[in-house]
N, C-alpha and C positions, 0 to 999 in steps of 0.2 A: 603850681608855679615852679617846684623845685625840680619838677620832670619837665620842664616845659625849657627851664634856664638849659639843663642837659642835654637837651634835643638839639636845640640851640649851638650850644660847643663843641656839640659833635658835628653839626654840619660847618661848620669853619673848619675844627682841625682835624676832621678824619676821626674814625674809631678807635685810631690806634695810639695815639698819640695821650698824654695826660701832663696836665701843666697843672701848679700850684702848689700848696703845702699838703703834707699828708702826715697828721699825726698820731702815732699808735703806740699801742703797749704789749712789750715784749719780758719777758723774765732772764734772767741772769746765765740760766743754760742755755736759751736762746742768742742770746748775746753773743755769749763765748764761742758758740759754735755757729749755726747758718747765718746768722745776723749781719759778717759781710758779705756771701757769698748775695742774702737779697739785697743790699746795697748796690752790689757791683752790675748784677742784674738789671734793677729799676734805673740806673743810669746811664744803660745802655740801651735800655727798652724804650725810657720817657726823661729825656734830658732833661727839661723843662719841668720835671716834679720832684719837689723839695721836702726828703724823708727828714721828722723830728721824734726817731723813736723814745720811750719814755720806759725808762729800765724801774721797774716795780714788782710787788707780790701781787699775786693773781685775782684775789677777790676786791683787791682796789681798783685793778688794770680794769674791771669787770664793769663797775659802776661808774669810774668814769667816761666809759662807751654810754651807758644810759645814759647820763648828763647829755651827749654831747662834745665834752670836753677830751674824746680821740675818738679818729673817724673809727677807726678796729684797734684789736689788742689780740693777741696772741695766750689762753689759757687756761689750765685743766677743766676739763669740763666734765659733765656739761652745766649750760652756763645755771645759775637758778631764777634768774629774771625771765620770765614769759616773753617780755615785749625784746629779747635782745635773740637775733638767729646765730644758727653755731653752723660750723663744718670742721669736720676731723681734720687734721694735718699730720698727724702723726702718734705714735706712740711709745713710750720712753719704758723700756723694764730693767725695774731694780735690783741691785744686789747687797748684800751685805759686804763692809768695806773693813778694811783694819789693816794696820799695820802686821807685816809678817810675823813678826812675832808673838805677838798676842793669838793667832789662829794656829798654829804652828803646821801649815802644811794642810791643815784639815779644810774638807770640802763642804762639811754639810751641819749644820745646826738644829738640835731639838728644841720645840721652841720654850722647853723649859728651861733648856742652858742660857738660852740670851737676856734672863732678867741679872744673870753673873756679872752682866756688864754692862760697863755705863755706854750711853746711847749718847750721840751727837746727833742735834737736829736743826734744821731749819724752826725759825718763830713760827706764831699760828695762824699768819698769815697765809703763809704758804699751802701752793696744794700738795706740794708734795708730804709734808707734815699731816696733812690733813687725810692724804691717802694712807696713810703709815695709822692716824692714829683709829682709820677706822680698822683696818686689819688687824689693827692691836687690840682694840675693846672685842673682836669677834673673837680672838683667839684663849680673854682675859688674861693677858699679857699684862705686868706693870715692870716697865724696863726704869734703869735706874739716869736719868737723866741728867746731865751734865754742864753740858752749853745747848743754848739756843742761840743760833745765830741767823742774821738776813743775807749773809753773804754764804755763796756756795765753792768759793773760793778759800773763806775761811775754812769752812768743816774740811776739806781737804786736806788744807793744813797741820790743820787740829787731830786728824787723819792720820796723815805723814809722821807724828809728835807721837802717838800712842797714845790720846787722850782716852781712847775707848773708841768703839764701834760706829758706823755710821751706816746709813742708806741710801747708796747715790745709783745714778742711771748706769748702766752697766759700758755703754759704749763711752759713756761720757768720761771715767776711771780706766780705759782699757789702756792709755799711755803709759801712765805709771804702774799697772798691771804688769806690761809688756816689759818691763825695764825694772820689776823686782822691788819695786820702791812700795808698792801697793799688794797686798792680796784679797780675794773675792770669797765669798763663801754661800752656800745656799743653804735656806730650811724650809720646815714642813711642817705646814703648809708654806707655800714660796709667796715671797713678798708680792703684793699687787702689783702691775704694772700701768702706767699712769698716759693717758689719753691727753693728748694738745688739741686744741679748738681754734680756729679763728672765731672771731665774733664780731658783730657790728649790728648796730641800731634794725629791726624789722623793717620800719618804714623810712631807710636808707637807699633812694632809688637812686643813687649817684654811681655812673659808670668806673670810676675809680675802684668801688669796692669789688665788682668777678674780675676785673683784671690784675689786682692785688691780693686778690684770693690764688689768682692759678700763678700768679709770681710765688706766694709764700710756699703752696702745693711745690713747686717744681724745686725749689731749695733747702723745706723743714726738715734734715738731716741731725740727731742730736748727738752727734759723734764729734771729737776733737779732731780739728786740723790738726795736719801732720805734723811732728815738729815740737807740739805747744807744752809738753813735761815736759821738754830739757830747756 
């Protein structure tokens, strides 16, 4: 019946066209970065479709798709639900963050120097936390933890402060990088780099979903607008 309503709408309003609500889950980097570029997109593409994205941590964004309760969401994957499909969008690599001073200049970390210092992180929600804390048990790593936080605004902050160390996406840091406010650092073994997924329901046969699949594909950039440190 639900292929059958879509057969249906599509022959009234052409294939190209998409009318109604669409709502999905997106994470915090996504946000800040591609998040209006697919706004600007989908409302040029499908005037008539009414985006309600839903800023959360990833393995919530996750279960809500199985519910139901958003047509897609956007997040690290892959997913762990059977009955939920994935496609790559992108992939985000990390670096070690710190204020200049604390790294002074240096470029590269043994990873038995980094338990010296306190670690900012994401909660345990998060995949990016979650990618961090597998690379940490492989390397039996126990870094000295400081704040958790669900904002990735915060830790930048907290960043910027000298509170200690962080793990953020590398294009994502490269404004305040550029402008001296921020420095990078790398070790060895190099931090993971972390995989983005669309995802949405298997037996979701609703035309909306490949067509907001290749809207998020043409926009999932995880780099900052230009402009956005100062």
């Amino acid at each position: 019946m639900l292929e059958l309503k879509e057969g249906v709408k599509v022959s009234i309003r052409g294939p190209a066209t998409l009318a109604g609500m669409c709502r999905f889950g997106i994470n915090e980097l996504g946000a800040l970065t591609w998040l209006p570029r697919l706004v600007a997109r989908v409302r040029q593409e499908h005037p008539e479709l009414i985006l309600h994205p839903h800023v959360d941590l990833g393995r919530r964004r996750e279960r809500q798709v199985a519910r139901g309760e958003l047509d897609f969401a956007i997040v690290p994957g892959p997913p762990e639900d059977l009955h939920i499909a994935s496609h790559m969008v992108g992939e985000v690599r990390l670096a070690w963050t710190a204020a200049p001073a604390r790294i002074k200049r240096r470029k590269f970390f043994a990873v038995s120097e980094l338990s010296q210092h306190p670690v900012i992180t994401m909660t345990e929600g998060s995949g990016l936390t979650k990618a961090f804390d597998v690379w940490a048990g492989e390397q039996g790593l126990r870094m000295q933890r400081i704040v958790a936080s669900n904002s990735l605004m915060a830790i930048v902050g907290l960043t910027l402060a000298d509170v200690g160390l962080s793990f953020l996406p590398r294009a994502f840091v490269k404004p305040w990088v550029d402008r001296g406010a921020l420095a990078t650092c790398r070790s060895d073994p190099p931090l993971p780099s972390l995989r983005y997924c669309f995802v949405h329901r298997q037996d979701d046969r609703r035309s909306m979903i490949p067509t907001l699949l290749r809207c998020v594909m043409a926009e999932a950039r995880f780099d900052m607008p230009a402009g956005f440190a100062s």
